[in-house]
Steps between C-alpha positions, in 0.01 A plus 500: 500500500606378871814530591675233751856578683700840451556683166876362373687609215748313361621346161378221340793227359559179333708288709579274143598750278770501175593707273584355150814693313649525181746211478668662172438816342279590204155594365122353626375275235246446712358575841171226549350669805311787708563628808245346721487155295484165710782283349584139561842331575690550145281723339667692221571891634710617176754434264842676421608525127801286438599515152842563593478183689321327237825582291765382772276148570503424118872579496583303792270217326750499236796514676387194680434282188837611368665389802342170487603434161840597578505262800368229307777542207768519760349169655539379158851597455582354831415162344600498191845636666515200732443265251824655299713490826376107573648449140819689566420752232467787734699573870347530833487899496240533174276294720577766804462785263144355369408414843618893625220595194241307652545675806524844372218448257254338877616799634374746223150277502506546879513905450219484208269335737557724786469825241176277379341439877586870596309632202181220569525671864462843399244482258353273805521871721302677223200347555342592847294317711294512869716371705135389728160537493390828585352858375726714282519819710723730308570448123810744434538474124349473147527361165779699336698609823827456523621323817868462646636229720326497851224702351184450707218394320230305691360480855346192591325484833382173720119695628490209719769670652431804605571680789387787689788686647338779741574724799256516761518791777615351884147604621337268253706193581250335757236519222694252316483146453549253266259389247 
């Protein structure tokens, strides 16, 4: 062993660094890697149970195909309603109340397939992946924990990255150079 320059100390660091966090709250299905593990761009860390979410996707499913059918009867009331007022069977205002139903009944599909896309988002957070390639360098979790919101889970580290961060005593200074 030779050694070259002054003895340094100093800390070792990932300039690309992230930590991945709980999105939502609940227990590890699954947790797919080691601490250590070279991952690629997307690689599946872990996965969040979300049968609660399950549940509120499936309702909001439903809400949104009753809210279409609603829509499309009103549409069809609408019609048949204008036809009546053409023939002087009905006045003006059924066709504004009909009309006021489609609207209300849009609005109600609107708020389904917000509920719906909310839902699809969520379950979206419960599946976590590397945000780059990299080395896994601190796994905080396993199957069967329970996790809260902003839990941190995974460290994923760039090793093409790295840094040494060191202090060097004054006297040593002129032995330095770069390369």
């Amino acid at each position: 062993f030779r050694s070259v320059g002054p003895i340094i100390s100093g800390e070792l660091k990932a300039a690309r660094e992230a930590t991945i966090r709980a999105e939502l709250g609940g227990s590890m299905l699954e947790v797919a890697v080691e601490e250590g593990q070279s991952i690629s761009r997307g690689t599946l860390l872990g996965r969040i149970e979300t049968r609660t979410l399950d549940d509120a996707r499936q309702s909001a499913s439903s809400a949104v195909r009753s809210a279409e059918n609603q829509v499309a009867l009103a549409q069809r009331e609408v019609e048949r309603t204008q036809k009546l007022v053409t023939a002087g069977a009905l006045a003006e205002r059924d066709l504004d109340v009909v009309r006021n139903n489609v609207s209300m009944a849009e609005a109600q599909l609107a708020d389904a397939r917000a509920r719906l896309a909310s839902a699809e988002r969520q379950l979206g957070d419960a599946v976590l992946r590397a945000p780059f390639a990299g080395i896994v360098s601190d796994r905080a979790v396993n199957v069967g924990d329970v996790v809260g919101l902003g839990t941190a889970l995974f460290t994923v580290i760039d090793p093409s990255s790295m840094r040494l961060e060191a202090a060097v005593p004054s006297e040593d200074l002129s032995r330095l150079k770069v390369g």
